[in-house]
N, CA, C and O of each residue as an XYZ file, in Angstrom:
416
protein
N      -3.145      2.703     -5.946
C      -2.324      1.875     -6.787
C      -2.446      0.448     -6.266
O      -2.508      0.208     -5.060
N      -2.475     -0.406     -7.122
C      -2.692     -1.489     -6.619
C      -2.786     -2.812     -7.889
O      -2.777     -2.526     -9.086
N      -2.869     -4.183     -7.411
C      -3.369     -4.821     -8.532
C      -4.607     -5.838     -8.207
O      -4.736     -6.996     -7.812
N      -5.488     -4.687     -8.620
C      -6.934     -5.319     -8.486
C      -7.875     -6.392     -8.656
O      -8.976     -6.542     -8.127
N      -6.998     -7.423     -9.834
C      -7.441     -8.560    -10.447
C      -9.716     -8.187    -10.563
O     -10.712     -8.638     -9.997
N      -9.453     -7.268    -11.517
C     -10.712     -7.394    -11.566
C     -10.916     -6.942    -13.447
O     -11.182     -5.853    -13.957
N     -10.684     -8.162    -14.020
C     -10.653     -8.372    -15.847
C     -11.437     -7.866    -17.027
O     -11.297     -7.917    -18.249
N     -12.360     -7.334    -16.152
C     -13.648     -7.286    -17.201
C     -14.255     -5.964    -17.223
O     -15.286     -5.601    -17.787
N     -13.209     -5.134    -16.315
C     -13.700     -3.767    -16.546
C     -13.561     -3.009    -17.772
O     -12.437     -3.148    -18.255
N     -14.390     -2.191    -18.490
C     -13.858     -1.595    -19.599
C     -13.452      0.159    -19.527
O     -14.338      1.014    -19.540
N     -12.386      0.400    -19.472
C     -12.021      1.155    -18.911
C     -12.030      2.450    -19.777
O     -12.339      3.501    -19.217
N     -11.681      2.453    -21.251
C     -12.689      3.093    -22.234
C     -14.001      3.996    -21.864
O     -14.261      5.189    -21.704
N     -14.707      2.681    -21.819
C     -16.158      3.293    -21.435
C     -16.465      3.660    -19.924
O     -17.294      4.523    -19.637
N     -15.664      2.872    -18.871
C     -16.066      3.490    -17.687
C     -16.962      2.336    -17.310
O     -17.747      2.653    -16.417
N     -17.067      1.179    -17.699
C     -18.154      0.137    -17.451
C     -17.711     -0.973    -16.633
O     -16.563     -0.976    -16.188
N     -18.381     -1.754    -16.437
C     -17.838     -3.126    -15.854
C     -19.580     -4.103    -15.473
O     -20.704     -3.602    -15.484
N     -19.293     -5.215    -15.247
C     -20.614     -6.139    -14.435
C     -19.746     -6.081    -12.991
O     -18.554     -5.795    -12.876
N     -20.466     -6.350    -12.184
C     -20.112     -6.693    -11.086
C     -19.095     -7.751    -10.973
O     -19.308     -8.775    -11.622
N     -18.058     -7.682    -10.284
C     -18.135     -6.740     -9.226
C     -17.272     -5.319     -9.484
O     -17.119     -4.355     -8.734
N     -16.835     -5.538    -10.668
C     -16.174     -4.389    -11.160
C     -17.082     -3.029    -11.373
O     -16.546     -1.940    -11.583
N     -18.198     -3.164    -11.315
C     -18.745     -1.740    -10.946
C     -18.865     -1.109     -9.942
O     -18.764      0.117     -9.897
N     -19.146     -1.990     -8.791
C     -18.421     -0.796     -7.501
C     -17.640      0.006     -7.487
O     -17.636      1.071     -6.869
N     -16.880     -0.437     -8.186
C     -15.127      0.271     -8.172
C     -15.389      1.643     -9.197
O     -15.164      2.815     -8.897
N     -15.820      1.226    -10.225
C     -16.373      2.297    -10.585
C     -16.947      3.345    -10.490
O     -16.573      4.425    -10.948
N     -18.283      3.028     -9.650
C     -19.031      3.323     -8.463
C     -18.618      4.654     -7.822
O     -19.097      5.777     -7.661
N     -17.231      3.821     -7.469
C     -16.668      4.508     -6.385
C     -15.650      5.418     -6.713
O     -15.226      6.306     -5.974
N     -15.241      5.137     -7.953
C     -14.223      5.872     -8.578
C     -14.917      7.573     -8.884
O     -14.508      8.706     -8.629
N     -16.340      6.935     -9.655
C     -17.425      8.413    -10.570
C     -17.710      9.074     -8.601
O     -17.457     10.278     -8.574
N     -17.952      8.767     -7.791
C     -18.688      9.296     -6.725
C     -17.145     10.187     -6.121
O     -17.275     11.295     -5.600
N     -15.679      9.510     -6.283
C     -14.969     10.290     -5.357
C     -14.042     11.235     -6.264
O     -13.141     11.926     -5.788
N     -14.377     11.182     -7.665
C     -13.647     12.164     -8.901
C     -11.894     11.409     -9.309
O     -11.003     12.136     -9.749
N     -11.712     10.138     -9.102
C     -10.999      9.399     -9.250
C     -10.458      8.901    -10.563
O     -11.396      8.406    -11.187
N      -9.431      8.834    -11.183
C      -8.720      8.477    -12.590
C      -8.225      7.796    -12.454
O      -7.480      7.735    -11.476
N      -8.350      6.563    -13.616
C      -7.672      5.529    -13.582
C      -6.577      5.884    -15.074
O      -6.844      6.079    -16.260
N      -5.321      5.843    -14.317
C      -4.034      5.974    -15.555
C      -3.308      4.842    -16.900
O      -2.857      4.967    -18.038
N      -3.575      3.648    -15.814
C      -3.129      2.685    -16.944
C      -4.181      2.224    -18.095
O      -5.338      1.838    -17.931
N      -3.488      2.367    -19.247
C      -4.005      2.131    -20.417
C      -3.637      1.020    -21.165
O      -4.347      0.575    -22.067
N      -2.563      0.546    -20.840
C      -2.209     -0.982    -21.492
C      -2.313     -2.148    -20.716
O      -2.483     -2.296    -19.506
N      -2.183     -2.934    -21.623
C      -2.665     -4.426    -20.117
C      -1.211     -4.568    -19.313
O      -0.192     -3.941    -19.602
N      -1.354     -5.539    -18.237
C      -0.897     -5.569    -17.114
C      -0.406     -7.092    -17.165
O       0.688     -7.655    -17.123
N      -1.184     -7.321    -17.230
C      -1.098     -8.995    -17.494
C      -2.345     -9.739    -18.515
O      -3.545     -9.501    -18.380
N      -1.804    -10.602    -19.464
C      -2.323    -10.821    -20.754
C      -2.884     -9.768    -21.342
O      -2.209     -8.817    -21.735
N      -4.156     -9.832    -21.459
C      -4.835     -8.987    -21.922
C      -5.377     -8.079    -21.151
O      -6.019     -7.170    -21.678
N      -5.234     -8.141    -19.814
C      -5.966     -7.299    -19.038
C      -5.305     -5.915    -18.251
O      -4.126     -5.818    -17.912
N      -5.910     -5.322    -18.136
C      -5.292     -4.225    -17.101
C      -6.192     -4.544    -15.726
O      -7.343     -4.254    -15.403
N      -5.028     -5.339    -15.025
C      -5.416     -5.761    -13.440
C      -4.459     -4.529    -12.737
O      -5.051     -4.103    -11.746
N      -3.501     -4.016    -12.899
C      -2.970     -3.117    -12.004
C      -3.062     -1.828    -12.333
O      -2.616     -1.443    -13.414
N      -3.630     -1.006    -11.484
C      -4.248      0.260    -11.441
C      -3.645      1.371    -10.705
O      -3.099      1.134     -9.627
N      -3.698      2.881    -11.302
C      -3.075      3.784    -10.421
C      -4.392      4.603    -10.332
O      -4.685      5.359    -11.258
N      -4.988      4.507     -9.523
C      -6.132      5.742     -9.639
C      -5.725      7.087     -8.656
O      -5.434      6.950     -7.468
N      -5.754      8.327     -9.312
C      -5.659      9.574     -8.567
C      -6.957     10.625     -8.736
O      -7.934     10.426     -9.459
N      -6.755     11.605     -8.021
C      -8.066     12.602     -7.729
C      -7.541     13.167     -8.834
O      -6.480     12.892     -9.393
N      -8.456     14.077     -9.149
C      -8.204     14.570    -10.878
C      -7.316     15.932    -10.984
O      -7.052     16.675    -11.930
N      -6.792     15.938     -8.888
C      -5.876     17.356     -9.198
C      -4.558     17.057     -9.061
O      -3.746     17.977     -8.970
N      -4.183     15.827     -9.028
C      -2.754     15.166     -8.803
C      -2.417     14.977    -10.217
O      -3.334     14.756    -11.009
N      -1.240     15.038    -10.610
C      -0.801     14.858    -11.864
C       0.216     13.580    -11.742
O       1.022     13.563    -10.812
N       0.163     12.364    -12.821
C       1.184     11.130    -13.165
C       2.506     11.964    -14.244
O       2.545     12.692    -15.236
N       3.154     11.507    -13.593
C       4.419     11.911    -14.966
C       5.422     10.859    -15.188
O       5.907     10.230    -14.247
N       5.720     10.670    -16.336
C       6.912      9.752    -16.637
C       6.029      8.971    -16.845
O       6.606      8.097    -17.493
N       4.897      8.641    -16.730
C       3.867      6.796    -16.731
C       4.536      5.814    -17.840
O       4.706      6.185    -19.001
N       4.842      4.723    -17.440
C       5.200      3.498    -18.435
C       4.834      2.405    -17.876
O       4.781      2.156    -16.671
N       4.512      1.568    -18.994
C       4.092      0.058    -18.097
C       5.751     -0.061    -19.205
O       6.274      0.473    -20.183
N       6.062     -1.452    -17.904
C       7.592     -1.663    -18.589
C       7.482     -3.677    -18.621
O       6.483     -4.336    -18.911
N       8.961     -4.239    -18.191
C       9.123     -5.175    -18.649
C       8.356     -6.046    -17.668
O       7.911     -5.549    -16.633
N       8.146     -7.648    -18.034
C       7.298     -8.848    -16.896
C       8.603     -8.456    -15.840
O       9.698     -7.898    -15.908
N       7.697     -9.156    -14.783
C       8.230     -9.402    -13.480
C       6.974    -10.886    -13.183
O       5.776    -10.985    -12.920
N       8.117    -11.810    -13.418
C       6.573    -12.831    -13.270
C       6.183    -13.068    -14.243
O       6.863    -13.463    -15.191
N       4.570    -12.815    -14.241
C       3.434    -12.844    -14.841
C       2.681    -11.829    -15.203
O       1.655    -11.757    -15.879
N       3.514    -10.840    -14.512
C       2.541     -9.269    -14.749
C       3.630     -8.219    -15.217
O       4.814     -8.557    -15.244
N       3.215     -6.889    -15.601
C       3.805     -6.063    -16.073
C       4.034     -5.063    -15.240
O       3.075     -4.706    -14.557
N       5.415     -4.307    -15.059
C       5.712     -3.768    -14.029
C       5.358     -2.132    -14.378
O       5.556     -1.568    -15.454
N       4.925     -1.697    -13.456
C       4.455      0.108    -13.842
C       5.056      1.151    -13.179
O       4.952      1.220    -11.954
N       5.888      2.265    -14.026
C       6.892      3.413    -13.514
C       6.473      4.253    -13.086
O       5.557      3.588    -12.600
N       6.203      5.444    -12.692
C       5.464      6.601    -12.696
C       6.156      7.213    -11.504
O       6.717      6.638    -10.571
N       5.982      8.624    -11.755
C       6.380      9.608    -10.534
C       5.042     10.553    -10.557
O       4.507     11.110    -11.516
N       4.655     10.538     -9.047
C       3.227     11.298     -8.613
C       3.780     12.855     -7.937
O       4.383     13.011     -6.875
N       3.271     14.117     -9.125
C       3.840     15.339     -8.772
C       2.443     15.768     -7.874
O       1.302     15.805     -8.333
N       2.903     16.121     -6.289
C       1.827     16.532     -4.955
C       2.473     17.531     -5.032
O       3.682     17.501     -5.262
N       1.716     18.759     -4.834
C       1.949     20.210     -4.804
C       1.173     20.607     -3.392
O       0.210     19.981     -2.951
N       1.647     21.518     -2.905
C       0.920     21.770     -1.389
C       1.423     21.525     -0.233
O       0.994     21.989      0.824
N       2.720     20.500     -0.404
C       2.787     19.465      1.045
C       4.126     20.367      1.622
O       5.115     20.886      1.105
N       3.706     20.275      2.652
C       4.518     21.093      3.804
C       5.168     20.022      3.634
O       4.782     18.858      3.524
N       7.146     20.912      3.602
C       7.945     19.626      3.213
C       9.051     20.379      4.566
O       9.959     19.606      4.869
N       9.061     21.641      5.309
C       9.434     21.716      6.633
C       9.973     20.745      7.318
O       9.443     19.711      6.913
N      10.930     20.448      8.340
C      11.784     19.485      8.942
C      10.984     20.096     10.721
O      11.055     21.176     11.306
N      10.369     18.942     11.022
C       9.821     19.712     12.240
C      10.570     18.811     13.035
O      10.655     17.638     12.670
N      11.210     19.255     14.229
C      12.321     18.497     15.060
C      11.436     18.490     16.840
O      10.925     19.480     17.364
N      11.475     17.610     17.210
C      10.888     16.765     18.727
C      11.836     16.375     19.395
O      12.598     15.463     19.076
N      11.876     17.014     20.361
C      13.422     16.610     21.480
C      12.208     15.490     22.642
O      11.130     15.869     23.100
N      12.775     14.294     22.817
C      12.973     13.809     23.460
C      13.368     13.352     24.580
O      14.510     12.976     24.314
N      13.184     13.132     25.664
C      13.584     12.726     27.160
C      13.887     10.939     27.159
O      13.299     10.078     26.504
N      14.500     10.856     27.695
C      15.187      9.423     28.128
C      15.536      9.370     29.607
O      16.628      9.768     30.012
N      14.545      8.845     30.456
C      14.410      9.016     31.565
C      15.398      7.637     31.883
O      16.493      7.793     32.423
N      15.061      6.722     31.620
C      15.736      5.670     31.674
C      17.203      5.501     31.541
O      17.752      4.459     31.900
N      17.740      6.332     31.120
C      19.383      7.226     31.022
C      19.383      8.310     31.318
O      20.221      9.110     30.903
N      18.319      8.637     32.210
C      19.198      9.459     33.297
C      20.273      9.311     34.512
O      20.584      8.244     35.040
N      20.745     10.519     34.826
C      21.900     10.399     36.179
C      20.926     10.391     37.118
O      20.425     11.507     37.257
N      20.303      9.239     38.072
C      19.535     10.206     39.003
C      20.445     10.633     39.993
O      20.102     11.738     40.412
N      21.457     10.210     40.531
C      22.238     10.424     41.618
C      22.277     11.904     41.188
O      21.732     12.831     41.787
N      22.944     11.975     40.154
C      23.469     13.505     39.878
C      22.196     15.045     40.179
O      22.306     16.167     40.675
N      20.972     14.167     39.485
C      19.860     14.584     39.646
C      19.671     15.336     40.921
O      19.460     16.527     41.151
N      19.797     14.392     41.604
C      19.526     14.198     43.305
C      20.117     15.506     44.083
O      19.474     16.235     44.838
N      21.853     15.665     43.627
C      23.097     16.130     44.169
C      22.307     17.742     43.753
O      21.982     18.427     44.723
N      22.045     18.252     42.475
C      21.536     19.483     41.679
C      20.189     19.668     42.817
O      19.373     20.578     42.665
């Protein structure tokens, strides 16, 4: 997610000139989707959500300016993720008793 400022991509077709075809590039090589479909600012879609094609967008809206650009909603549903509370006890040596230490 991000805002890429890169204008001339056509996102339709999957095209662009440089330097907007890298991105592309890189998008076709890592199985990557780009979600926004309306412009962002003027005419363009400069801000981008790209996901792997097994993550799902829900709720997606481009909404009101902020600025100069258009602000974008979305909730990203991740399935898989160990959501477990894993707990790490800690030592604080530096608040220890050493006297007491000492006495034991």
């Amino acid at each position: 997610m991000g805002d890429l400022n890169l204008p001339h991509i056509n996102w339709t077709a999957r095209q662009s000139q440089a330097p907007g075809s890298k991105l592309i590039d890189l998008m076709n090589r890592n199985s990557l989707q780009q979600h926004v479909n309306e412009p962002t600012r003027g005419n363009n879609i400069l801000d981008l959500v790209m996901t792997t094609t097994d993550l799902s967008i829900n709720g997606f809206e481009v909404m009101d300016k902020i600025g100069d650009q258009q602000m974008i909603d979305f909730s990203l549903e991740v399935q898989g993720l160990n959501t477990k509370t894993q707990h790490k006890q800690e030592l604080h040596y530096k608040q220890a008793n050493l006297g007491l230490m000492k006495e034991e």
